[in-house]
C-alpha positions as CSV (number, residue, x, y, z in Angstrom):
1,X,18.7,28.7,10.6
2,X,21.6,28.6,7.7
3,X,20.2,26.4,4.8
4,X,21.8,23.3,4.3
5,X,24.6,22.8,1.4
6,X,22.9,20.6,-0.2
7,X,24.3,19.0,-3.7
8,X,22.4,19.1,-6.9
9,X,19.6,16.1,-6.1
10,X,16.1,16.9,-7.6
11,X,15.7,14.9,-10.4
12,X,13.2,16.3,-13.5
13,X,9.7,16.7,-12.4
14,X,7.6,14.1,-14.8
15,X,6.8,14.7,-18.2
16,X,3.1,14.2,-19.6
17,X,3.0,10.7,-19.7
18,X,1.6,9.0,-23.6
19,X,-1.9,7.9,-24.1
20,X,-1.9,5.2,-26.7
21,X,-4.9,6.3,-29.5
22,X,-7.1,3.3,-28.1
23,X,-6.9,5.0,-24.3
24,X,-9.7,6.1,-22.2
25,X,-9.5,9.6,-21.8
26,X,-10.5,11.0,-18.4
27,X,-10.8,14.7,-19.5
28,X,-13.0,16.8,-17.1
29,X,-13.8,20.9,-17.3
30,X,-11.5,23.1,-16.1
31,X,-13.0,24.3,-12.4
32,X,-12.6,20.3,-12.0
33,X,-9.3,19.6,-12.9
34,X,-8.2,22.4,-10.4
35,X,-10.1,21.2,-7.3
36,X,-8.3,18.1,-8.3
37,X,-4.9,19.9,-8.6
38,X,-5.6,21.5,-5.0
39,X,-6.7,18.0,-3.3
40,X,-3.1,16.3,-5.3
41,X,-0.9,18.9,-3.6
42,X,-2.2,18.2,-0.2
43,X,-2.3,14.4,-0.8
44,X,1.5,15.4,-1.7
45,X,2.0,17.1,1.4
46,X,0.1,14.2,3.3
47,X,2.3,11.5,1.8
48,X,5.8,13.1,0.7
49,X,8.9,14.0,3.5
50,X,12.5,14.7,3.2
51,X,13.1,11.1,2.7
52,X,12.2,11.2,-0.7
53,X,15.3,13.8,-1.4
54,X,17.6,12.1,-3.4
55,X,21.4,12.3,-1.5
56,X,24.4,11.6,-3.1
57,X,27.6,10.5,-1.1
58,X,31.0,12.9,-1.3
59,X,33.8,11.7,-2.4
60,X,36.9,11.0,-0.5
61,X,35.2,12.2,2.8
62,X,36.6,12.3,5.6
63,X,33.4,12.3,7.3
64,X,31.4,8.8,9.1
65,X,27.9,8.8,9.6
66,X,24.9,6.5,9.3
67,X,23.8,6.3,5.3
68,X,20.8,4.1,5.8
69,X,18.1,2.8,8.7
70,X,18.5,5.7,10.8
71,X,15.4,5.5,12.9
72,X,13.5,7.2,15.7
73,X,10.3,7.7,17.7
74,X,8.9,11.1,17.8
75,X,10.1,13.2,20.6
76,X,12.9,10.6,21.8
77,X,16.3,11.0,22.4
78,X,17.9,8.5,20.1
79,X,21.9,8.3,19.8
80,X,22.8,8.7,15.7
81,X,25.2,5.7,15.2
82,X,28.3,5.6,13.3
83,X,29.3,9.4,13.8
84,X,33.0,10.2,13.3
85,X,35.8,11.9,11.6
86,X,38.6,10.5,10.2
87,X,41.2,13.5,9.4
88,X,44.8,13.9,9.2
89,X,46.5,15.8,11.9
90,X,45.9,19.5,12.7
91,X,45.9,21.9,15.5
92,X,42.7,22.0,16.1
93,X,39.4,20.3,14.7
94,X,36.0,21.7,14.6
95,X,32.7,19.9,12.9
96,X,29.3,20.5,13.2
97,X,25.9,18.9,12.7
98,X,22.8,20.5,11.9
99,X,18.7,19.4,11.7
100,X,15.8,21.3,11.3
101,X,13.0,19.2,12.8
102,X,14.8,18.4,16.1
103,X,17.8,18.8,18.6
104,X,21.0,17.7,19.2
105,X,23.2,17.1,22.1
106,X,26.3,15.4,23.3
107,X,27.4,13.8,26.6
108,X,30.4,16.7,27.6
109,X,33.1,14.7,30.1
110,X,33.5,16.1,33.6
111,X,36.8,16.9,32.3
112,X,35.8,18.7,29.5
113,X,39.1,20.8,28.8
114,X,39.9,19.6,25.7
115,X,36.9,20.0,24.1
116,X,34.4,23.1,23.3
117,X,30.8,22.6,22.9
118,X,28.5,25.0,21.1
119,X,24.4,24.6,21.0
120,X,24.2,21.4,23.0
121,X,20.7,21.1,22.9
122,X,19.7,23.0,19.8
123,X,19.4,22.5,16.1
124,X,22.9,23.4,15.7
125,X,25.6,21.6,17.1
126,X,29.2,22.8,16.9
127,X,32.1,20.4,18.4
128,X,35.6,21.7,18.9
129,X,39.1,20.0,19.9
130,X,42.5,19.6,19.7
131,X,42.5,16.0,20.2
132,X,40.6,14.2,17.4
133,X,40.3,11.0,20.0
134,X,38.3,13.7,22.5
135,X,36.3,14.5,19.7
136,X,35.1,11.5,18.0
137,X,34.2,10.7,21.9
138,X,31.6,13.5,21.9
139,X,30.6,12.5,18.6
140,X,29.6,9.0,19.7
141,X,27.6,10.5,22.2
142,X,25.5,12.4,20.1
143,X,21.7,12.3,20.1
144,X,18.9,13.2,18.1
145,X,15.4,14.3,19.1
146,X,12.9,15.8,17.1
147,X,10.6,18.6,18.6
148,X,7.4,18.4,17.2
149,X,5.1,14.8,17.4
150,X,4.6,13.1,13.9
151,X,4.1,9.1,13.5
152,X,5.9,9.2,10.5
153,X,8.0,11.5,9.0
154,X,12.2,12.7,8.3
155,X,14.7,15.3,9.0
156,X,17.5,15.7,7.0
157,X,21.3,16.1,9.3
158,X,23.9,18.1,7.7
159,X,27.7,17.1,9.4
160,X,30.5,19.1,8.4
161,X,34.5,19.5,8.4
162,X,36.3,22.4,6.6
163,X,35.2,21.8,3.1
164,X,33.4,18.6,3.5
165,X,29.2,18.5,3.9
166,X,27.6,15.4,4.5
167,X,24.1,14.7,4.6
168,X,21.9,12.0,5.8
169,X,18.4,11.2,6.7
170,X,16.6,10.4,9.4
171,X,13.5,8.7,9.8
172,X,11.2,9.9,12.5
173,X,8.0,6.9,12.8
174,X,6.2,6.0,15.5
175,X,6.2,1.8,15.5
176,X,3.2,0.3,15.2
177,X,2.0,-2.5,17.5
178,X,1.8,-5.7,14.6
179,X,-1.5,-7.1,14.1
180,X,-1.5,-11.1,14.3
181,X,-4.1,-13.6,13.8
182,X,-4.5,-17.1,15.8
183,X,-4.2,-19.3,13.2
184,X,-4.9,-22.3,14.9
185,X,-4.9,-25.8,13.2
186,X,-8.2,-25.9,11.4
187,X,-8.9,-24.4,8.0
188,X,-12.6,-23.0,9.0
189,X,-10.5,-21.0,11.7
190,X,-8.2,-19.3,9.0
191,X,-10.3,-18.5,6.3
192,X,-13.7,-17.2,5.8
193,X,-15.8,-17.5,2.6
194,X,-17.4,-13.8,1.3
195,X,-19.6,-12.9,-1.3
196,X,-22.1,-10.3,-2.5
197,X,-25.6,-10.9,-4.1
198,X,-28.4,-8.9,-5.8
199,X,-31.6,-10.8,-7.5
200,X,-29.9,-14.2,-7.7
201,X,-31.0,-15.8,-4.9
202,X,-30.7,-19.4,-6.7
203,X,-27.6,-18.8,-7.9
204,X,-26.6,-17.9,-4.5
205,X,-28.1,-20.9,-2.9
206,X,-26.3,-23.0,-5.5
207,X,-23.1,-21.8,-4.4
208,X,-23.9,-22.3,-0.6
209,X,-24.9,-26.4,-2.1
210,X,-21.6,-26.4,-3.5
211,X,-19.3,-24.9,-0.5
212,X,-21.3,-27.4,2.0
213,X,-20.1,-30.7,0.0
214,X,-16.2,-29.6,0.5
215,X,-16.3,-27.1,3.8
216,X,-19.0,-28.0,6.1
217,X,-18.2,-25.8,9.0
218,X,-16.6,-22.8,6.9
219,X,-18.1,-19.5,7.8
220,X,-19.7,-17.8,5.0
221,X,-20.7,-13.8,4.4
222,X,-23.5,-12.8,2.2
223,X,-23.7,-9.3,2.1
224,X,-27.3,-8.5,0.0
225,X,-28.7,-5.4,-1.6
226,X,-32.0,-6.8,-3.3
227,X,-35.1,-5.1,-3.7
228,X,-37.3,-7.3,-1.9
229,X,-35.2,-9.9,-0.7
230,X,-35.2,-13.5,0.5
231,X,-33.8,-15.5,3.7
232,X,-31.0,-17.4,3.4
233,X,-30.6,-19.5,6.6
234,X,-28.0,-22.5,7.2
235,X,-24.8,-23.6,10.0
236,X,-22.3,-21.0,9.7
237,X,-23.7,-18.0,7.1
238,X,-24.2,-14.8,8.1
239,X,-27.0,-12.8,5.3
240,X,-26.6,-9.1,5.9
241,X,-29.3,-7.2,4.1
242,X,-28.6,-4.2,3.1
243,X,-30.1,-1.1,1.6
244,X,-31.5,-1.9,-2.1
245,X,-29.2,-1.5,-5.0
246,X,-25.6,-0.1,-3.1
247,X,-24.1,-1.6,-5.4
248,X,-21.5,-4.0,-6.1
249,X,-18.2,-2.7,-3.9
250,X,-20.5,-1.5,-1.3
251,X,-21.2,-4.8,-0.5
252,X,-18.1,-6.2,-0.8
253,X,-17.6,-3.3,1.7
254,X,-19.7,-5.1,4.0
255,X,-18.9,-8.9,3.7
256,X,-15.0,-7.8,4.2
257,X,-15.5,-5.7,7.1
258,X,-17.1,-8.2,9.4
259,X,-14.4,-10.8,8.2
260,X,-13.0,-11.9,11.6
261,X,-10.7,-14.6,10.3
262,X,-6.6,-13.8,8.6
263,X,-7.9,-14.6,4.9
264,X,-10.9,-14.1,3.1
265,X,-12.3,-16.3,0.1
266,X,-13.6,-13.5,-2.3
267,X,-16.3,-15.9,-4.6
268,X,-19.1,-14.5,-7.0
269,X,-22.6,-15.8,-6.5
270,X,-22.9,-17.7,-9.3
271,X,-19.4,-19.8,-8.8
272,X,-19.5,-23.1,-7.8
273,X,-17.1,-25.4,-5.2
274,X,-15.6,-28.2,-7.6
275,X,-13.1,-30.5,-6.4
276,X,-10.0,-28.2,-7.8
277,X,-11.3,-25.2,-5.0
278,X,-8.6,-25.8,-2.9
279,X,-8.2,-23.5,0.0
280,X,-5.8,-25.7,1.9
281,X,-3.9,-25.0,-1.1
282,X,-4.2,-21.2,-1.5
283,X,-3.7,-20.5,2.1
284,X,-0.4,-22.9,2.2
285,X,1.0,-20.3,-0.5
286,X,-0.2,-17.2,1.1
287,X,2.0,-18.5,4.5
288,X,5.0,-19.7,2.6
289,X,5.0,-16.3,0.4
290,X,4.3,-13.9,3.3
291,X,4.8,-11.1,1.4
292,X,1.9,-11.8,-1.1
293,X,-1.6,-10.4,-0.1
294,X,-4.1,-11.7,-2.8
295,X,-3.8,-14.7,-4.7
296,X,-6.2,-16.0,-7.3
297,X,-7.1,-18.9,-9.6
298,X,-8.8,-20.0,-11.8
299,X,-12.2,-19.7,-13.3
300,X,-14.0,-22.2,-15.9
301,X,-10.0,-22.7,-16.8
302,X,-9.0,-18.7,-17.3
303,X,-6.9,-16.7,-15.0
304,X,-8.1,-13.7,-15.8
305,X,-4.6,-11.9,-14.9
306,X,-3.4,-8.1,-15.5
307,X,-0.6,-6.4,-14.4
308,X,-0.6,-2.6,-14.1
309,X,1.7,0.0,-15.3
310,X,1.5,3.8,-13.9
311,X,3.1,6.7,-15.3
312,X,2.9,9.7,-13.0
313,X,2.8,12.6,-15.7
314,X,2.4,16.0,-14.8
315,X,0.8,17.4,-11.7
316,X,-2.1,19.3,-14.0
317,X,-2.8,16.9,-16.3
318,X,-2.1,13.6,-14.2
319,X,-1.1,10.1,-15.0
320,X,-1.6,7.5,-17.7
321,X,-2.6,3.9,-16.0
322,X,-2.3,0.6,-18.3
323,X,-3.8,-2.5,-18.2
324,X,-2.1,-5.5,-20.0
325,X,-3.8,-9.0,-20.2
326,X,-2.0,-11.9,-19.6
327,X,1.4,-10.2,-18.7
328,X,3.1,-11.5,-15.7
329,X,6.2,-10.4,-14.1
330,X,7.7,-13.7,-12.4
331,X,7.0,-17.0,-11.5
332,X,6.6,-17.3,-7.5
333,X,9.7,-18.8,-5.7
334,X,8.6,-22.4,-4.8
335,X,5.6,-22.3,-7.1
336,X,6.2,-22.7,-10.8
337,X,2.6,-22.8,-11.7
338,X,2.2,-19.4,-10.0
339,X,3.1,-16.3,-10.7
340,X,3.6,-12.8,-9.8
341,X,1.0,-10.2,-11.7
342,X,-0.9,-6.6,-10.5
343,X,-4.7,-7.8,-10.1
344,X,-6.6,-11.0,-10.8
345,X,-9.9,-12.7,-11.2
346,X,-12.8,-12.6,-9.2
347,X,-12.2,-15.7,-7.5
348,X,-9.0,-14.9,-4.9
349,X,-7.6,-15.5,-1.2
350,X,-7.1,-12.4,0.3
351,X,-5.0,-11.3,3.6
352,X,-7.7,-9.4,5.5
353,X,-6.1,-6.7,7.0
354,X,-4.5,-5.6,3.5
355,X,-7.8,-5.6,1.7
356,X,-9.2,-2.8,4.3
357,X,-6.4,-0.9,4.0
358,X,-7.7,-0.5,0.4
359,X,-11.2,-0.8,0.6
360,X,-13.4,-1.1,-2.2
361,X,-14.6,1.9,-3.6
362,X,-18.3,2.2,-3.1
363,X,-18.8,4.7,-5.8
364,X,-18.3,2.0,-7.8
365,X,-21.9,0.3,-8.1
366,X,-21.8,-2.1,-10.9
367,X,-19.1,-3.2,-13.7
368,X,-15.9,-2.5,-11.3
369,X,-13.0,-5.3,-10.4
370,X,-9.7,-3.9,-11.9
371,X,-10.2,-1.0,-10.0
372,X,-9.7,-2.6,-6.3
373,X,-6.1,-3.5,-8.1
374,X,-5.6,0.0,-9.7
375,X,-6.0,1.6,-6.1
376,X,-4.0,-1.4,-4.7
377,X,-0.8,-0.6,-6.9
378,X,2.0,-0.3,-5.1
379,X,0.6,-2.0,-1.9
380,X,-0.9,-4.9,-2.7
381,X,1.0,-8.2,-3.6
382,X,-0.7,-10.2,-6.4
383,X,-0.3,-13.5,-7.7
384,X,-2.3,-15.9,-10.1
385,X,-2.3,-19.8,-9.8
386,X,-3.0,-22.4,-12.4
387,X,-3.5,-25.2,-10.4
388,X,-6.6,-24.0,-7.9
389,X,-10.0,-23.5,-10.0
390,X,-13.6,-22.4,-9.4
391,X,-16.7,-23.6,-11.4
392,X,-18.9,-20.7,-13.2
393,X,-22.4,-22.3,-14.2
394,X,-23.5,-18.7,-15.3
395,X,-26.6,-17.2,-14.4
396,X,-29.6,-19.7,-13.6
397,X,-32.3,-19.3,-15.5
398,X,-35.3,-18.1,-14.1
399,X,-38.1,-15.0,-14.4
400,X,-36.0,-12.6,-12.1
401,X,-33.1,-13.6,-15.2
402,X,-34.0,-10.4,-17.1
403,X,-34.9,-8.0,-13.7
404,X,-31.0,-8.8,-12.7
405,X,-29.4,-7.7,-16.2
406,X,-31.6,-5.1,-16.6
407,X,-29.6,-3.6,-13.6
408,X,-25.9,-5.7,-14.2
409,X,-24.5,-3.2,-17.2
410,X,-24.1,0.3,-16.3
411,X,-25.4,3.0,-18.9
412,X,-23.3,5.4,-20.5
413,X,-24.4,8.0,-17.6
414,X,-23.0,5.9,-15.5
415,X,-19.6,4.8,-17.3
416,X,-19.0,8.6,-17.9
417,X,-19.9,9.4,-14.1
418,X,-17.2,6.6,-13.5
419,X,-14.1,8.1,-15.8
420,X,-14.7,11.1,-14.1
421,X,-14.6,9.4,-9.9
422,X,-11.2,7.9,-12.0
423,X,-10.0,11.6,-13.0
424,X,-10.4,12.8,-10.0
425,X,-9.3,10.2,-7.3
426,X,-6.4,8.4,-9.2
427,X,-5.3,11.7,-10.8
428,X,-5.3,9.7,-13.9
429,X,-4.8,11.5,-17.4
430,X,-5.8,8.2,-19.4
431,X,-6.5,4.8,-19.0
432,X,-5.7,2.0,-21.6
């Protein structure tokens, strides 16, 4: 097929992004950082189409056709809105449109002598006529189906006249059925509470004390990874043992997955209720801001907020990711004591289905929070609110007190086994 006259589009590749002199950096050996380049090009290939090409509009074309929100299902004849030409009067006028991924026809009149038709059906589609009414007939009739099935991908159409070339995308997605959650009018029914223990079995039990005094009938998830470990019984709490020592993100793996309600409570097990945990509260804000997907509070006072900026960098030596305390992008419409950042504290509402579309990262055993939110850039929705709080007594002392920190902080094995998961998943460069 004839490639398509495309105008200059392709903007720069990405430089090497800057790692300030206080960043992490994520250097590995060489045989690494090519596996890594191997398994970014096919993520490329997994997650980049046509519709990324950057278009520009002609000038002074005399050429109609659908700029924007083009859509189809895979494999279905779909008429392309919009298409016309708009020229001054000739002879004889001739356009043609042209797709790679698909095929095009038109709807050719029983009386069909004052119009040619070349490639109905194909990838190339050639129109011809004296009248420019006739024409722009067969032109409204035009349809599009691509060839091959693929939920969600593009073709790009090239339409031309004379000297004029036109291109526009097309989007080629299979919909997906919407997933909804019965509400009803109850909070227990909209919300469940999760959490994740190991050796603190009377901090854990504190924070069951404390949820019982403000949601009596709220379901709450333990998920446990103890050595030898201990029953914890009541109305409404499910205790999933697990394996010993999975580690932190396993678990809350486990406690998210058998979530059955629209939000989850995400709460450490040494928090306490207090009478400023307000659910009614957080979940109000999650349905007036339906766009959000996690919102937090606040904890003994503190926020605890970051936001997130990602340079891409170059393909071999990846990105730069930073992390900046405190920094928040805009106050939440209808909220003023809220607003808009990339990742928050441990204490945070959370839309169910969006959290398992991230996961937590199970390679992650120990000290990991911030990178839920790192792999949750550009999907997640995050806000921080003043006005909801937790309580954090801190660890209860106890003789397993010294067993459980003996295990909380990773070793520098460990932190070094963790910058390198961070090289190689995130494609990250640095981190600061």
């Amino acid at each position: 097929m004839r490639p398509l006259l495309l105008p200059p589009r392709h903007l720069p590749p990405p430089g090497p992004c800057t790692c300030s002199k206080s960043s992490i950096i994520l250097s590995d050996s060489e045989e690494v950082g090519q596996r890594r380049h191997e398994e970014f090009q096919r993520h490329k290939a997994r997650t980049e189409s046509v519709l990324s090409t950057l278009l520009y509009a002609p000038s002074n074309s005399p050429l109609q056709y659908p700029i924007q929100g083009f859509k189809v299902r895979p494999m279905t004849p779909t008429f392309i809105p919009g298409l016309a030409l708009h020229a001054a009067q000739r002879s004889n006028y001739m356009v043609s449109l042209e797709v790679s991924k698909g095929v095009l026809r038109t709807v050719i009149p029983a009386d069909g002598a004052r119009v040619q038709v070349t490639g109905n059906g194909e990838s190339r589609l050639v129109v011809e006529s004296s009248s420019l009414e006739a024409l722009n007939e067969l032109l409204a009739d035009v349809s599009y189906a691509s060839t091959l099935y693929h939920i969600h991908t593009g073709d790009l159409a090239s339409f031309q006249f004379e000297d004029h070339e036109a291109v526009f995308p097309i989007t080629i997605k299979q919909p997906q059925p919407p997933v909804l959650y019965d509400m009803g009018t109850d909070i227990n029914s909209q919300v469940t509470i999760t959490t994740k223990t190991f050796l603190r079995y009377p901090e854990v039990n504190a924070l069951l004390r404390s949820i019982r005094q403000f949601y009596k009938d709220m379901e709450v998830i333990i998920a446990d990874d103890s050595f030898v470990t201990e029953k914890i019984t009541g109305d409404h709490t499910q205790h999933f043992i697990m394996p010993p020592a999975q580690g932190w993100f396993a678990g809350r793996n486990l406690a998210v997955s058998q979530v059955t309600t629209k939000y989850f409570l995400w709460v450490d097990d040494d928090f306490q209720f207090t009478k400023g945990t307000n659910i009614e509260e957080m979940v109000k804000i999650m349905e007036t801001n339906p766009e959000l997907d996690v919102l937090g509070g606040k904890v003994l006072g503190n926020q605890f907020d970051f936001s997130l900026s990602y340079e891409e960098g170059d393909e071999m030596e990846g990105g730069c990711l930073n992390r900046t305390f405190k920094r928040r992008f805009q106050s939440l419409p209808g909220y003023p004591q809220c607003s808009v950042v990339s990742g928050v504290v441990n204490f945070f509402l959370a839309r169910t289905d969006a959290a398992r579309r991230v996961r937590f990262d199970p390679k992650l055993k120990r000290v990991a929070h911030s990178e839920f939110f790192m792999d949750g850039l550009g999907s997640l929705m995050v806000a921080t609110c003043g006005h909801v709080s937790i309580g954090h007594p801190g660890t209860i002392k106890n003789k397993k007190v010294t067993k459980y920190r003996n295990f909380r902080h990773p070793g520098m094995a460990e932190e070094k086994s963790k910058f390198r998961h961070l090289f190689f998943k995130n494609h990250l460069k640095c981190v600061y």
